[in-house]
N, C-alpha and C positions, 0 to 999 in steps of 0.2 A: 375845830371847836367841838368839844361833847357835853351833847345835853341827855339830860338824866330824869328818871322818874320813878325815887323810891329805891336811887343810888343806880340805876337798872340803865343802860344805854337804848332811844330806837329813835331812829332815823329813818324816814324816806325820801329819794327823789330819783327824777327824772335823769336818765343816761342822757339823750338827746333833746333838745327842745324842740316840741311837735311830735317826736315821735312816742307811742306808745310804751314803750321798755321803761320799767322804775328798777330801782334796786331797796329791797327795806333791809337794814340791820340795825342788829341787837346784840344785848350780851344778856338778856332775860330770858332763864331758864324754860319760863313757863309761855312765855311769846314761841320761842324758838319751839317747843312742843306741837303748837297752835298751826305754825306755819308748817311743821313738817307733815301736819296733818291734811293741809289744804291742797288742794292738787294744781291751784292757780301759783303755786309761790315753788318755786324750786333753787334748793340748798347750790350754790354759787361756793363760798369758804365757809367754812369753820375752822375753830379755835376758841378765843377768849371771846372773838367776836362772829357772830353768825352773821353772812350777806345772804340774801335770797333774790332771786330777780323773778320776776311779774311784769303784767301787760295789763293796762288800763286806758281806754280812748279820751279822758277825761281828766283833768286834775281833781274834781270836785268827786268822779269815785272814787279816787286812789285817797282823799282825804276822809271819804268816807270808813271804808274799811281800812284805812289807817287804826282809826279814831274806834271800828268795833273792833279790833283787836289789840289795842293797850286797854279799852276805855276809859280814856282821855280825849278832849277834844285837841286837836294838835295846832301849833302856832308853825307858823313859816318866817324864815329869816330871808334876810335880803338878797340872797344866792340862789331862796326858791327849795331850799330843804325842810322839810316837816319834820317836828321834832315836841317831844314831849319834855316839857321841863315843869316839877312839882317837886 
């Protein structure tokens, strides 16, 4: 399933449940700059689509800075993936 925001793909979730590891991806140009910037997020693939993985002890940070870097607040589907759809 891909959700979209502004035609722009990002997603985040959890590798493991309980443990720390996310993974966020995107195909938005201007995230993807954002993220290579941040020294907490490190480039995993690229292509059409960029993965990054990251470490948060929390879902409500990792929903946080989700949410400052689309700004959007982000919705979660039944599987537990954050996703921005507008």
């Amino acid at each position: 399933m891909t959700y979209t925001i502004g035609g722009q793909m990002n997603q985040l979730w959890r590798e493991i449940e309980g443990k720390p590891f996310w993974r966020f991806q995107t195909d938005d140009k201007e995230i993807i700059k954002k993220l290579l910037k941040d020294d907490k997020f490190h480039l995993t693939t690229s292509g059409d689509i960029s993965i990054f993985c990251c470490q948060f002890e929390r879902p409500d940070i990792a929903k946080g800075v989700f949410k400052a870097i689309t700004g959007v607040k982000p919705e979660i589907d039944k599987e537990g993936i954050y996703f921005t759809n507008q």
